[in-house]
DRENLOBA-353572 format. One record per atom (N, C-alpha, C, O): residue in three letters; x, y, z. Coordinates in steps of 0.1 Angstrom, whole numbers, padded with zeros to 4 digits, always signed. Atoms other than C-alpha are relative to their C-alpha. Example, Ala and Ser with C-alpha at 12.3 -4.5 7.8 and 13.67 -1.06 7.14 Angstrom:
% residues 2
ALA+0009-0012+0000
ALA+0123-0045+0078
ALA+0009+0012+0000
ALA+0019+0012+0007
SER-0009-0011+0000
SER+0137-0011+0071
SER-0008+0011+0008
SER-0003+0022+0009
% end
This chain:
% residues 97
UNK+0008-0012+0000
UNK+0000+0000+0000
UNK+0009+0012+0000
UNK+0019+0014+0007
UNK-0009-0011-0004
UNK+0012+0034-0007
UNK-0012+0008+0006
UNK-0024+0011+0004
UNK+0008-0014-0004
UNK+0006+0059+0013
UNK+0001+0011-0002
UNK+0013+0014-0004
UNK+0000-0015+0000
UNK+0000+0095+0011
UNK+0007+0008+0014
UNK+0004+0009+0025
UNK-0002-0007-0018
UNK+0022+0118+0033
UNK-0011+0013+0000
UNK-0015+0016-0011
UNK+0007-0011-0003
UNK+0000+0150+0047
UNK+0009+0004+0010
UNK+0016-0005+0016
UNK-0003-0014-0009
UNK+0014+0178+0068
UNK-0011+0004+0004
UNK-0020+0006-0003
UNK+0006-0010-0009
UNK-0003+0194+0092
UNK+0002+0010+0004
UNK+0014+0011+0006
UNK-0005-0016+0001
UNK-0003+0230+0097
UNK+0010-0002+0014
UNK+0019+0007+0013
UNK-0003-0001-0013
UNK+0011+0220+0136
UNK+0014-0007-0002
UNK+0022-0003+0006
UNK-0004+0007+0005
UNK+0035+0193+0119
UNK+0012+0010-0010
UNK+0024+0011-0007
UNK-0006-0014+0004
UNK+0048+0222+0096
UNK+0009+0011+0009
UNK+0020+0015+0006
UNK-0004-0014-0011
UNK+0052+0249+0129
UNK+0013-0006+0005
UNK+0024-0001+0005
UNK-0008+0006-0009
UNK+0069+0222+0149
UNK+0014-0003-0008
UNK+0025+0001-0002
UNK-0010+0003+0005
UNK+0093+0211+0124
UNK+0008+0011-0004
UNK+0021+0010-0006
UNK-0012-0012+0004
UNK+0106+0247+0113
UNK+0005+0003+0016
UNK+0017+0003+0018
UNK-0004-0001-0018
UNK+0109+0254+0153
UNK+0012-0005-0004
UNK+0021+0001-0008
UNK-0010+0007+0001
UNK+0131+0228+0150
UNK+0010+0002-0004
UNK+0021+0004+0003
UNK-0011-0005+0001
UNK+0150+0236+0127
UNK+0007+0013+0001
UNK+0019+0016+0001
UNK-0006-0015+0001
UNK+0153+0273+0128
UNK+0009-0003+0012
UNK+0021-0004+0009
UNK-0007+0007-0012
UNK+0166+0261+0165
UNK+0016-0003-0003
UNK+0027+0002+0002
UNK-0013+0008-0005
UNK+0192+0238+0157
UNK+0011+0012-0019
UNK+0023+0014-0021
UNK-0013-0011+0006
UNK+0206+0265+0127
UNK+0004+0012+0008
UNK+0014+0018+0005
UNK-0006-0010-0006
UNK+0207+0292+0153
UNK+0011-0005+0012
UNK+0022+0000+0015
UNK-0010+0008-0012
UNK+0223+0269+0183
UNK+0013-0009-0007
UNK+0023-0013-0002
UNK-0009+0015+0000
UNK+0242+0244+0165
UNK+0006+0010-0017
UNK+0011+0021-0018
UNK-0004-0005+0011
UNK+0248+0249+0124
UNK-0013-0004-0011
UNK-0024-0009-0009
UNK+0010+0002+0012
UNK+0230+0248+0090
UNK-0001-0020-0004
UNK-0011-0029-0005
UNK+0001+0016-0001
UNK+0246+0212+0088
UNK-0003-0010+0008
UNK-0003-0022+0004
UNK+0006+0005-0010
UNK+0233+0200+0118
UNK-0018+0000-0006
UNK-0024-0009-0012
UNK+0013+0003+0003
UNK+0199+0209+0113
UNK-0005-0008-0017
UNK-0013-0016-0020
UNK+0004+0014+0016
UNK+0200+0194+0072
UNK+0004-0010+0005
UNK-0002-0020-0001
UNK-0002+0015-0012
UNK+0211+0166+0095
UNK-0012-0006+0000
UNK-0016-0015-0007
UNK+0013+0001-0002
UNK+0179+0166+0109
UNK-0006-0003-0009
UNK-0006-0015-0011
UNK+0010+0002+0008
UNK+0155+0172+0080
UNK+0005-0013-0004
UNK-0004-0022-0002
UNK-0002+0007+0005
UNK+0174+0146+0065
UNK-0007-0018+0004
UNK-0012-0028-0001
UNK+0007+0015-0011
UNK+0165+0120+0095
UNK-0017-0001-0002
UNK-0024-0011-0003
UNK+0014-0001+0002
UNK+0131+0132+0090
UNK-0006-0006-0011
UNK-0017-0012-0009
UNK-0001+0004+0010
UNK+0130+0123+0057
UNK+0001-0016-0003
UNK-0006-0024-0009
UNK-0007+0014+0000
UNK+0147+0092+0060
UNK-0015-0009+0009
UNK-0022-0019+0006
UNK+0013+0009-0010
UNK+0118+0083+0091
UNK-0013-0001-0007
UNK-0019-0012-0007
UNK+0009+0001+0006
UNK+0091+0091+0071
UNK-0004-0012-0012
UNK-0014-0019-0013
UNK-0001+0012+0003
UNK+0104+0067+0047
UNK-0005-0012+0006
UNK-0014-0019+0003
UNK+0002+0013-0009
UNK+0105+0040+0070
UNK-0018+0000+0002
UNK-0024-0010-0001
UNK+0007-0001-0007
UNK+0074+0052+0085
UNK-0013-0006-0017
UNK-0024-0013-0017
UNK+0015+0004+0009
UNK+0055+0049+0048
UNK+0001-0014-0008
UNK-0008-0016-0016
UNK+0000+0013-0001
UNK+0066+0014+0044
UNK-0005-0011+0009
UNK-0011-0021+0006
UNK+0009+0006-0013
UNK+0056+0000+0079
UNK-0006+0005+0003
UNK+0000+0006+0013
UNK+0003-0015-0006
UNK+0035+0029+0089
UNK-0005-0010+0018
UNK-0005-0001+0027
UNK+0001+0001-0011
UNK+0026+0003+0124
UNK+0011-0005+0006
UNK+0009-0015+0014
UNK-0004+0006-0012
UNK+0061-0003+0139
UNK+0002+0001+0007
UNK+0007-0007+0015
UNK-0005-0012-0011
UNK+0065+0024+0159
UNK-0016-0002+0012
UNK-0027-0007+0009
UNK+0008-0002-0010
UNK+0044+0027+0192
UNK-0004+0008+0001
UNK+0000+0020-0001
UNK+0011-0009-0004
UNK+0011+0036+0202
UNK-0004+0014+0008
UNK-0007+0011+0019
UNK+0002-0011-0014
UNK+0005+0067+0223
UNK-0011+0002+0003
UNK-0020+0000-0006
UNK+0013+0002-0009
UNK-0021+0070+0248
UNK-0013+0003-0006
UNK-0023+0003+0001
UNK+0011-0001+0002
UNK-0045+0078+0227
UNK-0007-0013-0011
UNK-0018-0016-0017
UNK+0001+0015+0004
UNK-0038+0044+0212
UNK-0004+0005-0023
UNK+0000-0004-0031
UNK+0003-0003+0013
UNK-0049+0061+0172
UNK+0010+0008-0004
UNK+0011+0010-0016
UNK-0013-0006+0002
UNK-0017+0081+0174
UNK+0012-0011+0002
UNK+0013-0019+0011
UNK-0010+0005-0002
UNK+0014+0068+0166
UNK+0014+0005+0002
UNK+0016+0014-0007
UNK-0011-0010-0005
UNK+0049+0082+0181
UNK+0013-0010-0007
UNK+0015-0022-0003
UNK-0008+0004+0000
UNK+0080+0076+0164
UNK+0016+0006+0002
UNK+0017+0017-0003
UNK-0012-0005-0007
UNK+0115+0084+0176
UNK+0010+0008-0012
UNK+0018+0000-0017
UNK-0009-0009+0009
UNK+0135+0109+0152
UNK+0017-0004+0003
UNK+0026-0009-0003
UNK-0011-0004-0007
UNK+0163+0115+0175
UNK+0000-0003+0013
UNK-0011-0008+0017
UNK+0007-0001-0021
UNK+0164+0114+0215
UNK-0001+0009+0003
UNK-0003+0011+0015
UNK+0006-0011-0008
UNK+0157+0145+0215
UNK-0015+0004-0006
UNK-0024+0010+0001
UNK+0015+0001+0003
UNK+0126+0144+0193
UNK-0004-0011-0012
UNK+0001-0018-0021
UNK+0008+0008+0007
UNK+0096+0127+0182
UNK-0009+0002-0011
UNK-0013+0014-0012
UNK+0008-0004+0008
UNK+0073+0123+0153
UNK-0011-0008+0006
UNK-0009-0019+0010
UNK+0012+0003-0001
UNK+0037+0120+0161
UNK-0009+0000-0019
UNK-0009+0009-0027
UNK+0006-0001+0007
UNK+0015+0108+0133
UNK-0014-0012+0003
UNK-0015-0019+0012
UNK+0012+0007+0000
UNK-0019+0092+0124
UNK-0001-0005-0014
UNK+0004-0001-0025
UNK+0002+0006+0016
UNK-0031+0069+0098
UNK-0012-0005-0003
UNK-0017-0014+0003
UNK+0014-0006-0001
UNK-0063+0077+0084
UNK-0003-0005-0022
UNK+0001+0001-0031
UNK+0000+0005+0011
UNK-0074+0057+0050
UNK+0011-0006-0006
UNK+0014-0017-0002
UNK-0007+0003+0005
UNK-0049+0054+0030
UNK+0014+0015-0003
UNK+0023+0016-0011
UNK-0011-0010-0006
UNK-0028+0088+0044
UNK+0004+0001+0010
UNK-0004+0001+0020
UNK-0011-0004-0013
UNK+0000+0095+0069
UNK+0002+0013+0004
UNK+0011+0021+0001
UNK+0000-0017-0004
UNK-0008+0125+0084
UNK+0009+0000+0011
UNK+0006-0007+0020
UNK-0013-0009-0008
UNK+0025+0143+0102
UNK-0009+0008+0013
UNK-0016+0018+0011
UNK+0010-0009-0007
UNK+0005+0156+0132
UNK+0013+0011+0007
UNK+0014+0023+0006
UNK-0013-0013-0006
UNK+0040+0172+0150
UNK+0010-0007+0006
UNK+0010-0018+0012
UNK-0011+0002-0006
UNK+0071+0172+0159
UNK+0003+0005+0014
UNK+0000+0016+0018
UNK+0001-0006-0017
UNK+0082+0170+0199
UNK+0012-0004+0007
UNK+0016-0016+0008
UNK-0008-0007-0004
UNK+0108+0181+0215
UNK+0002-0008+0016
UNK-0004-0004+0026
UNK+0007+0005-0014
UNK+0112+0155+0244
UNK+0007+0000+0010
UNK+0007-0010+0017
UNK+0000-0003-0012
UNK+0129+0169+0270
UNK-0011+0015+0003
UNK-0008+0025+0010
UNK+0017-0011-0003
UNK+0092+0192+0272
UNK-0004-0014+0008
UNK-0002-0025+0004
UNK+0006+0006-0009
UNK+0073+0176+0304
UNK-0012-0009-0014
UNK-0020-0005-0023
UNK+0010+0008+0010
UNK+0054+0144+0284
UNK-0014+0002+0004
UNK-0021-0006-0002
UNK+0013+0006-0007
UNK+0020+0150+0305
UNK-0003+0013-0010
UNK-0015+0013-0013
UNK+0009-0010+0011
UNK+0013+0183+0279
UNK+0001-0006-0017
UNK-0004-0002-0027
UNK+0005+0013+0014
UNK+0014+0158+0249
UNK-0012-0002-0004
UNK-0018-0011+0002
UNK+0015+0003+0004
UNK-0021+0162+0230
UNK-0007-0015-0001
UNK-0019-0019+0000
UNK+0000+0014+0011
UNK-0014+0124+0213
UNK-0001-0009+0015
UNK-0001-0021+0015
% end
């Protein structure tokens, strides 16, 4: 099955955060680091889209980017909607997913 990636406007916010972040703290190559992993996960993620774990709301699924952040997404017909990227040293109990 292929699937469709979607973006979410929140999915969108979260990921430039990110990187504008890691080009102001760190470098340009750092954060194309990043997108890159992002990129790469998504891959993964549109070939298995269930190997990654559930989050509490059990219809979201959380998968690990980095150890410092996660992708939340949902899978909804036959699309992979990006719901956001999270930043997890942020307290997990304000996690919508």
């Amino acid at each position: 099955m292929i699937l469709k990636i979607v973006w979410t406007d929140e999915a969108e916010e979260s990921f430039d955060e990110i990187f504008q972040y890691l080009c102001r703290k760190w470098s340009l190559d750092v954060a194309q680091n990043f997108a890159q992993r992002v990129d790469d996960m998504i891959k993964v993620i549109s070939e298995k889209p269930r190997i990654f774990k559930q989050s509490r709301t059990k219809l979201v699924y959380q998968a690990l980017v980095s150890k410092q952040v996660s992708l939340f997404y949902l899978l909804k017909d036959e699309n992979l909607i990006l719901l956001s990227f999270w930043d997890n040293r942020q307290d997990p109990d304000k996690i919508d997913y």
